[in-house]
C-alpha positions in Angstrom: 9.8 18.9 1.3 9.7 15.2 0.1 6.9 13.1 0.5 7.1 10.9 3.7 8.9 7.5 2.6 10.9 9.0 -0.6 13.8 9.1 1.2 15.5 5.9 0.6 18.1 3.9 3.4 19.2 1.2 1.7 21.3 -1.8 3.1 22.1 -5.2 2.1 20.0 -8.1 3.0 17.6 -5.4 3.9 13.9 -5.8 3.8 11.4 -3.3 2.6 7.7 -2.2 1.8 7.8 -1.1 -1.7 4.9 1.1 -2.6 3.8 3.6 -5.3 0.7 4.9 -6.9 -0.6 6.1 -10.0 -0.4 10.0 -11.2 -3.0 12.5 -9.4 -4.1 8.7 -8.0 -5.2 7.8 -11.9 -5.9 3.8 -12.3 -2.4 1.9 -13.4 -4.4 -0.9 -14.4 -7.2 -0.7 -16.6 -8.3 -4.4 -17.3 -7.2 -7.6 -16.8 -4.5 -7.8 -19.3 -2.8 -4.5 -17.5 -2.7 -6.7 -14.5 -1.1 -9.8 -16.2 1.7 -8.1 -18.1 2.8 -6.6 -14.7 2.8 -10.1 -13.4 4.7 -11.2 -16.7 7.7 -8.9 -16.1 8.0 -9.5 -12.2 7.7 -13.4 -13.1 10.7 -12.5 -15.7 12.7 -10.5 -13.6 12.7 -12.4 -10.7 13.1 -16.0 -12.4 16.7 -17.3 -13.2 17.3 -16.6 -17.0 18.0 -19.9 -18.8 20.5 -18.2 -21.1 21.8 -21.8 -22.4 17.8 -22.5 -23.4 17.6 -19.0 -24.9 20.8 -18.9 -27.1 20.0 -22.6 -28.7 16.3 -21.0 -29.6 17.9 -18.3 -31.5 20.4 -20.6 -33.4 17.5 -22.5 -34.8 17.2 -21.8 -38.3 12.8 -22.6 -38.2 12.1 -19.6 -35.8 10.8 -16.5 -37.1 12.3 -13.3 -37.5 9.6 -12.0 -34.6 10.7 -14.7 -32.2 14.0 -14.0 -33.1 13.7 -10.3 -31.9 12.3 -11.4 -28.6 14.5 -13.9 -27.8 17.0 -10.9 -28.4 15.6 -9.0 -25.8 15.2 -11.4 -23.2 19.1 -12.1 -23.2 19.5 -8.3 -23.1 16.8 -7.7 -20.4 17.9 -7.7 -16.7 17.5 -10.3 -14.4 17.1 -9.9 -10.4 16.6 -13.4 -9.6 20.0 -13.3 -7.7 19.2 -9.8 -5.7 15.9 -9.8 -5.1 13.6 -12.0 -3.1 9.7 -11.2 -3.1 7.7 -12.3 0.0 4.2 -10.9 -1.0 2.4 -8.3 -3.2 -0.7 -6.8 -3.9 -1.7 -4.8 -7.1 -4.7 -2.5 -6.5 -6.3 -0.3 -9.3 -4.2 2.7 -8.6 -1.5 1.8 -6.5 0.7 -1.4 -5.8 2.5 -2.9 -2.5 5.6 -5.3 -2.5 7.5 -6.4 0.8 10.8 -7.4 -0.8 14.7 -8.5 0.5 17.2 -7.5 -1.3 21.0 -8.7 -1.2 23.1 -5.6 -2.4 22.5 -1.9 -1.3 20.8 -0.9 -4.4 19.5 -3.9 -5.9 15.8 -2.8 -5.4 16.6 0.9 -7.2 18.1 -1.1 -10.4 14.8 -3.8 -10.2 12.3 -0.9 -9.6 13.8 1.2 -12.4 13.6 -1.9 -15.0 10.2 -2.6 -13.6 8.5 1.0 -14.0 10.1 2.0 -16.9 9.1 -1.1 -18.9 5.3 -1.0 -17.6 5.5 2.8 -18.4 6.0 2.2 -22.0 3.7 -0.8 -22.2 0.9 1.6 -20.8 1.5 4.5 -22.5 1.8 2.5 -26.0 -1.5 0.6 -25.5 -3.5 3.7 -24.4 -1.9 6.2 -26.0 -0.8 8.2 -24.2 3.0 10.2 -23.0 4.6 11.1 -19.5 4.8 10.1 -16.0 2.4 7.2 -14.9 3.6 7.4 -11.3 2.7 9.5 -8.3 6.8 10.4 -8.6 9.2 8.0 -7.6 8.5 4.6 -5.6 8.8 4.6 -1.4 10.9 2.1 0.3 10.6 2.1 4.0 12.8 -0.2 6.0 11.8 -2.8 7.8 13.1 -2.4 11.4 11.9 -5.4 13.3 9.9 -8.6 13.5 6.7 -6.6 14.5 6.8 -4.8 11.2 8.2 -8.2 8.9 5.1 -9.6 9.7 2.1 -7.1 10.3 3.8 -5.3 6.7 2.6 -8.7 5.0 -0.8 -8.7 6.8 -1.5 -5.0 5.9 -0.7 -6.3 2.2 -2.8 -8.7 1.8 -5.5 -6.8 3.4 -4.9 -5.0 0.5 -6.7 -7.2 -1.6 -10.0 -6.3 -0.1 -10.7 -3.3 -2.2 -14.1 -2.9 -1.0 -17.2 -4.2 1.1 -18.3 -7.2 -0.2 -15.1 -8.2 -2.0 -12.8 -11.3 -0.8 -9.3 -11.2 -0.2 -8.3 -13.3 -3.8 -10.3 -10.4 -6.0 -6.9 -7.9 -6.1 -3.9 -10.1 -7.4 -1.5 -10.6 -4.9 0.1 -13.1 -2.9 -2.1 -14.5 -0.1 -3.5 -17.8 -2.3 0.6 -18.7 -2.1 0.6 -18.6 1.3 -2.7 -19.9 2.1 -1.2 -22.9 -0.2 -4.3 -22.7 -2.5 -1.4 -21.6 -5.5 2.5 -22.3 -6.0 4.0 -19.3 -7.8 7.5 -19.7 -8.4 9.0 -16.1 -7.8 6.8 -15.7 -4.8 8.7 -17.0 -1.2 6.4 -17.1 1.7 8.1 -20.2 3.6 10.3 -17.3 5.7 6.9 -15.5 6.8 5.1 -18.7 7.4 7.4 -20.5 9.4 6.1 -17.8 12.3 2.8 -19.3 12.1 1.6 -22.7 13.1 0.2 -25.1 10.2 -1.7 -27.4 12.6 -3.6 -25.2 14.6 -6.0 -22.5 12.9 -6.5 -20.0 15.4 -2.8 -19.9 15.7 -2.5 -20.1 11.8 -1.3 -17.4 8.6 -5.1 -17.3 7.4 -6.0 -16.2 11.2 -3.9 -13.5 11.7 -4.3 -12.3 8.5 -8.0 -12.0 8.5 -8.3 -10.8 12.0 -8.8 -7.2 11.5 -6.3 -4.4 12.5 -5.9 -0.6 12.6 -2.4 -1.0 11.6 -0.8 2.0 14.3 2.2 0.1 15.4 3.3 0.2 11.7 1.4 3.5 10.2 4.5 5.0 9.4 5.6 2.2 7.2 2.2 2.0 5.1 1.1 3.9 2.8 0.5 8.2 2.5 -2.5 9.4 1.6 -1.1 12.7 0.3 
């Protein structure tokens, strides 16, 4: 039987909690360069590709051979900027959470793929190491109503508190954009925030983030812990 949440129902302009762990619930980042190369690629994918900036690079006749070759591969690599939007994240030791809108029915399979597959081979390369780095193959659960589009980006950012004592910016993720404390580019929380008020605290983002909450009127849209 599949695991709850592998079944996929895509739709266009569809959003979704994106979710997926490391094998046997291993660690898919090890230190705090694992952490920023994920952030690199989502940053790359999810950017618009200056292709116009790129190809006048490569027909400069000072660059070297190596920045050549990566200039190369950012023209060939794919770009999502046009099919996917990201409204928040989290990345946890072993397992990572994205609430995402996408525009075509299987826009979030082809950015998912890229995304996996690259960090796969960046992970097994550095540590040495070969097969599967994933827990099998990424859930997607719909999200079905306003209840869930905003308590799914509450229980992600609760994410970030990975243990007693620990603050909510300690996990990467996207909470410092919407608390306004960090502009990141490929990160769009205006659509979430524009739910809450920014004059009044108790009626704020911050304060119904950091209200605590057992999550049941979403629990089938979070997370399995088989």
């Amino acid at each position: 039987m599949p695991a709850r949440n592998a079944r996929k129902k895509y739709l266009e302009n569809g959003y979704y909690h994106i979710y997926n762990r490391g094998v046997e619930k291993k660690p898919l980042f090890l230190d705090e360069q694992d952490y920023s190369v994920f952030l690199s690629y989502l940053k790359e994918y999810l950017l618009p590709k200056n292709e116009d900036e790129l190809y006048d690079r490569l027909s400069d006749p000072e660059i070297s051979y190596k920045e050549k070759d990566k200039i190369i591969k950012l023209l060939r690599m794919n770009n999502f900027h046009e099919e996917i939007t990201l409204l928040a994240y989290c990345l946890m030791l072993n397992h990572f959470h994205f609430m995402i809108k996408q525009k075509s029915f299987n826009s979030i399979d082809k950015f998912m793929q890229s995304l996996c597959t690259r960090y796969t081979m960046y992970f097994n390369k550095k540590y040495k190491r070969v097969g599967h780095l994933y827990q099998g193959v990424y859930k997607a659960v719909f999200v079905e109503n306003e209840e869930q589009y905003l308590y799914l980006t509450k229980y992600i950012h609760r994410q970030a508190l990975a243990s007693q004592g620990q603050t909510l910016q300690d996990q990467p993720s996207s909470y410092e954009d919407y608390l306004g404390l960090r502009h990141t580019e490929w990160v769009k929380p205006k659509e979430i925030l524009s739910h809450f008020s920014e004059t009044s605290p108790s009626l704020s983002y911050r304060s119904f983030v950091e209200q605590e909450d057992d999550f049941s009127n979403i629990q089938h849209s979070i997370i399995d812990e088989d």
